[in-house]
C-alpha positions as CSV (number, residue, x, y, z in Angstrom):
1,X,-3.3,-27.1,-7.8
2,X,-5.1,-24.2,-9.0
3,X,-6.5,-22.1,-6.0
4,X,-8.8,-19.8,-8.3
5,X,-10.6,-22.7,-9.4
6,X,-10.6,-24.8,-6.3
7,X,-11.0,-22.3,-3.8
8,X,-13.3,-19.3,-5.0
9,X,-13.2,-17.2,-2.2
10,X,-14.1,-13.7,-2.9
11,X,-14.3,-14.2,-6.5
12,X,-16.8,-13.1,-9.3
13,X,-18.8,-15.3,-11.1
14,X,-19.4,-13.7,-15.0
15,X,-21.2,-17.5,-16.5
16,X,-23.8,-18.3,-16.2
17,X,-25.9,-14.9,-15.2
18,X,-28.6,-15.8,-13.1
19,X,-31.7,-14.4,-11.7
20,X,-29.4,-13.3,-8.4
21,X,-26.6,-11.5,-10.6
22,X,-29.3,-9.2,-11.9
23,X,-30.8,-7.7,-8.4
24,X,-29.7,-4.6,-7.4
25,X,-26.7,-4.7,-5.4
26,X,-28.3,-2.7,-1.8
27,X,-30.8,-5.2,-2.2
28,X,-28.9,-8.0,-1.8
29,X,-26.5,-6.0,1.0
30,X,-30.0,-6.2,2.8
31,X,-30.5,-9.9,2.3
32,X,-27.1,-10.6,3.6
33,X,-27.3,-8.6,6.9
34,X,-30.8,-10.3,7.3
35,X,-28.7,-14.1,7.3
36,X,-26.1,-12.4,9.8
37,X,-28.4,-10.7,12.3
38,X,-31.4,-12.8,12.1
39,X,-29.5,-15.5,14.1
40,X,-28.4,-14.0,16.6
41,X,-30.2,-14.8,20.0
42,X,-32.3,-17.0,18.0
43,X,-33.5,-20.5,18.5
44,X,-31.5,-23.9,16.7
45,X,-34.8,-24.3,14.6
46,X,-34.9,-20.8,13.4
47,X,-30.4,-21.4,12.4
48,X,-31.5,-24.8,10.6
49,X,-34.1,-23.0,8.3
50,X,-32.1,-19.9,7.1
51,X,-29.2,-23.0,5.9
52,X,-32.2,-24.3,4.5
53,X,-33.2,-21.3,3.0
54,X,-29.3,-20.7,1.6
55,X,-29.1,-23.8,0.0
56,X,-32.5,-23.8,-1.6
57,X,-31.6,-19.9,-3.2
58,X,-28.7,-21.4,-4.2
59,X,-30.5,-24.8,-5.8
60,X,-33.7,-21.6,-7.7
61,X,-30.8,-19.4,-8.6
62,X,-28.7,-22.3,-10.8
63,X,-25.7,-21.8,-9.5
64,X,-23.3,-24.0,-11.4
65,X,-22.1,-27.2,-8.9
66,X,-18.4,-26.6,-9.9
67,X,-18.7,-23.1,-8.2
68,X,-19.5,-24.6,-5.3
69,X,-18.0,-28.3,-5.1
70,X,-14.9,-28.1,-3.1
71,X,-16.0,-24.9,-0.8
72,X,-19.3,-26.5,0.3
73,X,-17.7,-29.7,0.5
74,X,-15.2,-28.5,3.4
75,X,-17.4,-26.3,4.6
76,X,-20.4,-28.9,5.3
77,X,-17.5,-31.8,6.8
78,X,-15.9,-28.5,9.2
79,X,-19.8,-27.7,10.3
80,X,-20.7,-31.4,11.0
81,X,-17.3,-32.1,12.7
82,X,-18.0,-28.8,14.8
83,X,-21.4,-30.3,15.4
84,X,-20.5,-33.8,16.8
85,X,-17.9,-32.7,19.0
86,X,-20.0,-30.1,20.6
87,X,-22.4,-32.4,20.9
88,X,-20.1,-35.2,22.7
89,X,-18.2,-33.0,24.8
90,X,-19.7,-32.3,28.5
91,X,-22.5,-29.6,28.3
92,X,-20.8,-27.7,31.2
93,X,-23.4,-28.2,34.2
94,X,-21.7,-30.7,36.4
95,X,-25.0,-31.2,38.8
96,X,-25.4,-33.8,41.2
97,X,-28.9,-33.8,41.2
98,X,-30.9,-34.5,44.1
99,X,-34.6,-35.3,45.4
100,X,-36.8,-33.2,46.8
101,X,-38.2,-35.0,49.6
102,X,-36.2,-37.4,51.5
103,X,-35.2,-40.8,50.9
104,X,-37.1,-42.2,53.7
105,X,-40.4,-40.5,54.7
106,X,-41.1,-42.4,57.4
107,X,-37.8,-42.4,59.3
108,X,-37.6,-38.6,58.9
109,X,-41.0,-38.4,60.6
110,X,-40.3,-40.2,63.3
111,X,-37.1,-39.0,64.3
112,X,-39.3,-35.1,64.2
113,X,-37.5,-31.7,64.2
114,X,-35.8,-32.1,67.5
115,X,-33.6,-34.5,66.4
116,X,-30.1,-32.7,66.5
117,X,-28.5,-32.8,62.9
118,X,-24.7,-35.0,62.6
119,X,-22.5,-32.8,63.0
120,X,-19.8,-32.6,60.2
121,X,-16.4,-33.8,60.4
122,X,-13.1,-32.5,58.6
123,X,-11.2,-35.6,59.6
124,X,-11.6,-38.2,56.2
125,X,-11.8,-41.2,58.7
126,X,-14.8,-39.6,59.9
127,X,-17.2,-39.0,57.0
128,X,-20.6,-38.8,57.0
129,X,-22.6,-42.2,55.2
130,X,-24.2,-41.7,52.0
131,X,-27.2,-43.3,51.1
132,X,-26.6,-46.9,49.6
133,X,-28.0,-47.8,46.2
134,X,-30.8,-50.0,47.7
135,X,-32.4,-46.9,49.5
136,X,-35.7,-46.4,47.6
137,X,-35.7,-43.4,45.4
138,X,-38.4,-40.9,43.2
139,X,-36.5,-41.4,40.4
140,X,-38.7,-44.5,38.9
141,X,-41.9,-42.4,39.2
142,X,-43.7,-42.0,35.9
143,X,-42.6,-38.0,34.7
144,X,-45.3,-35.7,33.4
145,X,-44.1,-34.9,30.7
146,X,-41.5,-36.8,27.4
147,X,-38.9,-34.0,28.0
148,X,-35.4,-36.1,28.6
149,X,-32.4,-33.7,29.4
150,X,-30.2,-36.8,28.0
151,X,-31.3,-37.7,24.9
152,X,-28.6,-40.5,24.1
153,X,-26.4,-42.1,26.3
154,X,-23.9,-45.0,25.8
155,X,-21.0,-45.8,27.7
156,X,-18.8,-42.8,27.8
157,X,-21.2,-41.7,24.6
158,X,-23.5,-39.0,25.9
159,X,-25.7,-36.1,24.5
160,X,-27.9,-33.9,26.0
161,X,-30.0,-30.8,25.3
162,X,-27.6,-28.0,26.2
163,X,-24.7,-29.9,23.8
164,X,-26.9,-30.4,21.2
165,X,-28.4,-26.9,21.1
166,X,-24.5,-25.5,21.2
167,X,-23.9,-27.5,18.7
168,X,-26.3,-26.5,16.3
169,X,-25.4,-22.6,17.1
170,X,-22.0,-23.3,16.7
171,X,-22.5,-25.0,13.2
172,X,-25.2,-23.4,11.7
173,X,-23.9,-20.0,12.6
174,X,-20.3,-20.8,10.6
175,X,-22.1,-22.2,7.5
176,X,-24.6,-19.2,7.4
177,X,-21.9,-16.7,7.8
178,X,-19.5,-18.4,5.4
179,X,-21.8,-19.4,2.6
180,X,-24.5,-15.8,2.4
181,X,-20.6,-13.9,2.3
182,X,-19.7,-16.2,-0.5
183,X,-22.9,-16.4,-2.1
184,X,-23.0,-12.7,-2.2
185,X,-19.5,-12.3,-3.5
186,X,-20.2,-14.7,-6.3
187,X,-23.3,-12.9,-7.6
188,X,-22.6,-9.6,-7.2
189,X,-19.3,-7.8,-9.5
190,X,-16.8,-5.7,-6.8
191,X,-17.7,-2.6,-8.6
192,X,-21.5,-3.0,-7.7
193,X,-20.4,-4.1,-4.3
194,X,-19.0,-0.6,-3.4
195,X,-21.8,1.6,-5.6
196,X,-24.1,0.2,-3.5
197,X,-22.2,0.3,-0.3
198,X,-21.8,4.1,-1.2
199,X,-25.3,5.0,-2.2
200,X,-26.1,3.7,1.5
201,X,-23.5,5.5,3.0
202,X,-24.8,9.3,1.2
203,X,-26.5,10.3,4.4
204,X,-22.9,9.9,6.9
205,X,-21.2,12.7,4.6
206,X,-23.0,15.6,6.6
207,X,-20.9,14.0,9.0
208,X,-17.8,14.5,7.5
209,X,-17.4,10.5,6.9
210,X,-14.6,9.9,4.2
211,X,-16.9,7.9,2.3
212,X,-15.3,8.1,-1.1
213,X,-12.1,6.9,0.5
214,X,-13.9,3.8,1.8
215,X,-15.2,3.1,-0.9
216,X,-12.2,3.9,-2.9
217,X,-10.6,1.4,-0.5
218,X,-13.2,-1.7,-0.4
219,X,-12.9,-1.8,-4.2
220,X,-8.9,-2.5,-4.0
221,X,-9.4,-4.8,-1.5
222,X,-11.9,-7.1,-3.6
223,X,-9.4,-6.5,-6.0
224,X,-6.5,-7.7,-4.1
225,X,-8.1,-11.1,-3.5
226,X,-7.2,-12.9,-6.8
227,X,-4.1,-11.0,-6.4
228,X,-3.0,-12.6,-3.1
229,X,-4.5,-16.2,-4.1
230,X,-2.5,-16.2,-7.4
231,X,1.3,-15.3,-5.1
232,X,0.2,-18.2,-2.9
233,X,-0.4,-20.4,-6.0
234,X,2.8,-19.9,-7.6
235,X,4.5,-20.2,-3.8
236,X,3.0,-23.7,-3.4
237,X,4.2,-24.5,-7.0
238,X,7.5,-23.8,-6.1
239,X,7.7,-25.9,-3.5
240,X,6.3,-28.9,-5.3
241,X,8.7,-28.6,-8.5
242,X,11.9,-28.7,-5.8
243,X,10.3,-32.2,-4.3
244,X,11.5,-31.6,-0.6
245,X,11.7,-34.2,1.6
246,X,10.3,-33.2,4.8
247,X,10.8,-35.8,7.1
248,X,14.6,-35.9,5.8
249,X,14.9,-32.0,7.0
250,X,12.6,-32.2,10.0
251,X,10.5,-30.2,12.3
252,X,12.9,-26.8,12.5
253,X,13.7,-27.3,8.6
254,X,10.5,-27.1,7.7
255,X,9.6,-24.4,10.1
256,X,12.3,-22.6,8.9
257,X,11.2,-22.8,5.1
258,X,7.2,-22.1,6.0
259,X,8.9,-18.7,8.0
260,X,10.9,-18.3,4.5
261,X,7.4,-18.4,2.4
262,X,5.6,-16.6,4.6
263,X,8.0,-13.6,4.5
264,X,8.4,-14.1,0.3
265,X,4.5,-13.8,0.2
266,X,4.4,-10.4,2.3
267,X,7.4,-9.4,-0.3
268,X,5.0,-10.2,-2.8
269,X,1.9,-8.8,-1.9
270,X,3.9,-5.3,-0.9
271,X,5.3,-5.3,-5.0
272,X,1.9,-5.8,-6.2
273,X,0.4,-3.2,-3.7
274,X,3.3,-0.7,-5.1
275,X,2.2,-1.7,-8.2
276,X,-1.5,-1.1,-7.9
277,X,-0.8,1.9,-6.4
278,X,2.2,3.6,-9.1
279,X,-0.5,2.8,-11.5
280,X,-3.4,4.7,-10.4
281,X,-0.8,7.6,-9.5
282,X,0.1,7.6,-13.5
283,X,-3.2,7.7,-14.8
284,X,-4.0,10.6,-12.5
285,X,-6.3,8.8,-9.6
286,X,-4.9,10.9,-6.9
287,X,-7.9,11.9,-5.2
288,X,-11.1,9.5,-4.8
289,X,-13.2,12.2,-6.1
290,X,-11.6,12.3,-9.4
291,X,-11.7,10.4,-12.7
292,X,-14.8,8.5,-10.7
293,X,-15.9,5.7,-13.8
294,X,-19.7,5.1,-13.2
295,X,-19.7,1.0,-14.0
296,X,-23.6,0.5,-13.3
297,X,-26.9,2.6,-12.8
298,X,-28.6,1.3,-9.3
299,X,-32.4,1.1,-10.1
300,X,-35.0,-1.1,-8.3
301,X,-36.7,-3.2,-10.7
302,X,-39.9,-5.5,-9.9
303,X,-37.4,-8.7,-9.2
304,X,-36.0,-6.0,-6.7
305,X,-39.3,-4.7,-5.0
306,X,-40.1,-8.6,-5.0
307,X,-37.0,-9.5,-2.9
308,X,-37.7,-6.5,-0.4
309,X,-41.1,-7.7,0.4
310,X,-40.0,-11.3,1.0
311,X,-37.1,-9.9,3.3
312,X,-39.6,-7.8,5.1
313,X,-41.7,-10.8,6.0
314,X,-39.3,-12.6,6.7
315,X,-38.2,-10.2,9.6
316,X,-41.4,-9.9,10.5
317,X,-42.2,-13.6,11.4
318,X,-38.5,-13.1,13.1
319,X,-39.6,-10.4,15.3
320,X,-43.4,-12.4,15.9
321,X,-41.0,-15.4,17.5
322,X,-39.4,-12.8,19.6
323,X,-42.7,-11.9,21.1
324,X,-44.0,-15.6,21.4
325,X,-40.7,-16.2,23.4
């Protein structure tokens, strides 16, 4: 089992370069907040087309398929499973619905307005009759219009619009977020990440922000990724080469040795962080704004000014379906 390979979260691709590695870095920061802010308080058909729109950047860009294989794979299986269990579970409105006029015209007219109304009973013995099922109804009328609030329904099998539309919230919103965050990690080096995070974040220094030091700390913590996927690689190893039996030790055996690998990893993770950090105090890094190593120049380029325009109009047909709302 090799995580790194496997699992790619968070991690760098150098091969193949493709026409997303090469945009500049705020431009693709933009691209990403437009897939995380665009959805909200959106419509399901607007959600479908930006996963539409993420696979088929994706499909133009020639990202390799082993990049992708086993992430997307889970991924797509968590978001359909999420999907039909939304979508089969009750929708929440528990109405008993009922006609507007009465079930028998004629009666009601006749009896008039004077007619005193049955008074209720709290006895049970004493409950007031319902209609039977032969009592005509409005229900067989012909309906003005094909909307159906139950679309499917079979047995105990039954979808409607309000669990179909949570649904397809629930599902597209988890693959968008998951996949643009990957997407962008994957085509975009750590060092670029935080250069352009902190050309951005030039204007809160009059404010006295600490923006080196964020910087200074988003960069370790992309770094740290590989780091902590690697100690739960060898972890996992471990425990494979020593071929326990786990339904020999049981339920508070095994607890007891997940508790134990739990607290080895934070062990772990805490060396390497000591590490990390006796390092950078040895080769004089003791203050964000020294030693600063300048890994790329930031310039907008035509593919750049090309990408802006596209996520311009993009936002604005976004913003024209809020106002046709």
């Amino acid at each position: 089992m090799d995580l790194l390979r496997s699992l790619p979260l968070g991690l760098y691709l150098e091969q193949p370069v493709t026409w997303l590695h090469r945009l500049d870095p705020r431009v693709k920061l933009v691209w990403l907040m437009t897939f995380l802010l665009s959805p909200l308080l959106a419509d399901a058909k607007w959600r479908v087309a930006l996963v539409g729109l993420l696979v088929l950047l994706t499909v133009l860009a020639g990202i390799p398929w082993r990049a992708f294989k086993r992430q997307l794979g889970w991924l797509l299986y968590f978001c359909i499973l999420i999907l039909g269990i939304t979508a089969l579970t009750a929708d929440g409105l528990a109405i008993a619905y009922q006609s507007r006029l009465p079930a028998d015209e004629l009666a009601f007219a006749e009896t008039g307005l004077s007619a005193t109304p049955p008074q209720q009973s709290f006895f049970f013995w004493q409950r007031p009759r319902l209609p039977s099922a032969s009592t005509p109804t409005l229900t067989n009328l012909p309906q003005p219009t094909p909307y159906r609030y139950i679309l499917f329904q079979q047995g105990w099998v039954k979808i409607t619009q309000r669990s179909l539309e949570l649904g397809l919230r629930l599902s597209t919103l988890l693959f968008t977020l998951v996949f643009s965050t990957n997407l962008y990690l994957l085509t975009t080096p750590p060092e670029e990440i935080t250069a352009g995070l902190e050309n951005l974040m030039q204007p809160l220094k009059r404010l006295r922000v600490p923006v080196a030091e964020i910087v200074l700390t988003l960069t370790l913590a992309l770094r740290f990724i590989p780091l902590v996927l690697e100690e739960v690689q060898n972890l996992a190893r471990s425990v494979q080469t020593r071929a326990i039996n786990w339904q020999k030790i049981g339920i508070k055996g095994a607890i007891a040795i997940w508790l134990m690998l739990a607290d080895r990893l934070l062990e772990n993770l805490f060396l390497r962080a000591e590490q990390v950090a006796g390092a950078m105090q040895v080769r004089g890094f003791t203050n964000p704004n020294r030693h600063r190593s300048q890994w790329s120049q930031l310039r907008l380029g035509r593919l750049d000014w090309l990408a802006l325009g596209l996520v311009l109009s993009l936002w604005v047909i976004r913003l024209s379906l809020i106002g046709q709302a």
